[in-house]
Every structure is written in structure tokens, then in C-alpha cells.
C-alpha positions as CSV (number, residue, x, y, z in Angstrom):
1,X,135.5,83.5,146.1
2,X,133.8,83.7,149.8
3,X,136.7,81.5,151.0
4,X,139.1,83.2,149.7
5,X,138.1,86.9,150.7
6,X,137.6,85.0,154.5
7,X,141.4,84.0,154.0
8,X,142.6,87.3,153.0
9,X,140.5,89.1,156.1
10,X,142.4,86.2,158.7
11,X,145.7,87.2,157.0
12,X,144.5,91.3,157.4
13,X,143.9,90.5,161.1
14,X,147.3,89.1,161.2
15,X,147.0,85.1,160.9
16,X,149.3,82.6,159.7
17,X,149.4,80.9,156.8
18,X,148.2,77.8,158.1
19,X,145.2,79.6,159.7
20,X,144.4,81.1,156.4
21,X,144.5,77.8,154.7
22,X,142.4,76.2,157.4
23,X,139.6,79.3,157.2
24,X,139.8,79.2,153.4
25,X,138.7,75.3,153.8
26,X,136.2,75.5,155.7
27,X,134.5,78.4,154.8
28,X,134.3,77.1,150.9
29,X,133.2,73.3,152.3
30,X,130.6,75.5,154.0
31,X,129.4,77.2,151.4
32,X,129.0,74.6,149.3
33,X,127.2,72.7,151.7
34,X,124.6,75.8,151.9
35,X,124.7,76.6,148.1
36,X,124.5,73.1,146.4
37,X,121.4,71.8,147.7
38,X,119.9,75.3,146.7
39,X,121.4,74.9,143.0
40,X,120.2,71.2,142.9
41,X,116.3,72.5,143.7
42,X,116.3,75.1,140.9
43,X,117.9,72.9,138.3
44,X,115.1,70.5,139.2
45,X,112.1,72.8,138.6
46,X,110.6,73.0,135.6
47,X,109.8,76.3,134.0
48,X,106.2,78.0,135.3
49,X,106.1,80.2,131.7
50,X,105.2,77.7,128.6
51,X,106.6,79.2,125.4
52,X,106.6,78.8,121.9
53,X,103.9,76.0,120.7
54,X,103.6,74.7,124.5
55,X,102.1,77.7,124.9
56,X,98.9,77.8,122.4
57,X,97.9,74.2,123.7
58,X,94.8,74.3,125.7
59,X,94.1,78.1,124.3
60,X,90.9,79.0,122.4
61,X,90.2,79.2,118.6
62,X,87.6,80.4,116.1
63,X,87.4,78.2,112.6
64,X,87.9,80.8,110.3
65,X,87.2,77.6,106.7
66,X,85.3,74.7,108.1
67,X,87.8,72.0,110.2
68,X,87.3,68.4,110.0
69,X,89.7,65.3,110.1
70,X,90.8,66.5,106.5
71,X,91.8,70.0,107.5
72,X,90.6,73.6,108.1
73,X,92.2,77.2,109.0
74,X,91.8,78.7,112.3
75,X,92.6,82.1,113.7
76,X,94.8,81.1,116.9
77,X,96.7,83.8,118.9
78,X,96.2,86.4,115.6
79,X,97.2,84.2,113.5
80,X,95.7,81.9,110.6
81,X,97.2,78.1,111.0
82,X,96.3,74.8,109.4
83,X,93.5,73.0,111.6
84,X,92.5,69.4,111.4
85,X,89.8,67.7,113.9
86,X,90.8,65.5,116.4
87,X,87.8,63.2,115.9
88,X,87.7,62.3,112.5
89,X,83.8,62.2,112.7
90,X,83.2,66.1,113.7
91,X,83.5,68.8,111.8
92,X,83.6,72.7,113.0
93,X,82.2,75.7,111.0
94,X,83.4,79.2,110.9
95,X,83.4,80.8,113.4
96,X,82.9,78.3,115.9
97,X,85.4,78.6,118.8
98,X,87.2,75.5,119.2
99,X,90.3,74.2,121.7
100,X,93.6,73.4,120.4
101,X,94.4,70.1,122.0
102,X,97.9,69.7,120.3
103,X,100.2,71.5,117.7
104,X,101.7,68.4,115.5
105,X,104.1,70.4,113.1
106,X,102.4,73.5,111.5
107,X,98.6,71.9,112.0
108,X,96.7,72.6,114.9
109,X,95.0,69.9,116.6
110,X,91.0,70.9,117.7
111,X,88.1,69.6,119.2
């Protein structure tokens, strides 16, 4: 679109056709040159904001029925979800505050 507007302003300011053509080129070739390595770097980032169930790993819990490798509830972010140990030997009583290590489905992973 830059090229072009750059080709109508040399045809405004009285060019030929050929000039047009020739500022249209290398105007967009610039550009692009500017502009892709630009679009390449963002592409490549990954997102700073974790979202969804990324986002509760690593967060803080309190057992709200006991946890152990057989199960449990937990009140995580306000909400109640299906806990389980992650060693099978420990077990955590209400309200202890425990880590969520992982989310694997609907059950919350603690230590």
C-alpha cells in the first residue's frame, strides 16, 4: 500500500510511468526488507500472559478433604477441583496450603 501511495505521489509530481513503476518497486522491496524481520521476531515470541490451566500451575492451594495419591478437593483460584498427591507416600490435611505442580485433566496435581 506504501508503494503504491509513493507511486501515485511521483505521478502527482508529474513522473512517467516508468518512474512510477520503478518508485512503486523499490519502495515495496524496502519495506519489506524493514517489515519482515520485524513480523518474523513477534511470530517467534512466545506469549508473556499464561492462560487457562497454564496459568494455575505453580499457584497456591489450601486442601479443603484430605489429598493423597488417591485423591482430595482443593480450593484453587475460588474454586473447589479434584486434587491427588504427587508423591504417593504424602498426604495433605485441610487446610494445608499446598502447590499445584500440574493440572492433568480436571485433577490437580499437589505437593
Amino acid at each position: 500500500a506504501v508503494g503504491a501511495v509513493a507511486a501515485a505521489v511521483t505521478a502527482g509530481l508529474g513522473g512517467g510511468t516508468v518512474l512510477q513503476v520503478v518508485v512503486f518497486a523499490a519502495v515495496s522491496v524496502a519495506l519489506i526488507a524493514v517489515v519482515r524481520p520485524i513480523a518474523t521476531r513477534h511470530r517467534s515470541q512466545r506469549p508473556e500472559l499464561a492462560t487457562g490451566v497454564d496459568a494455575l500451575k505453580g499457584r497456591s492451594a489450601v486442601v479443603v478433604e484430605r489429598v493423597d495419591a488417591g485423591g482430595g478437593r482443593i480450593k484453587l483460584a475460588g474454586e473447589i477441583w479434584s486434587a491427588r498427591a504427587l508423591d504417593t507416600d504424602s498426604a495433605y490435611e485441610p487446610g494445608q496450603e499446598v502447590d499445584v505442580v500440574e493440572i492433568d485433566g480436571a485433577t490437580a496435581v499437589v505437593m
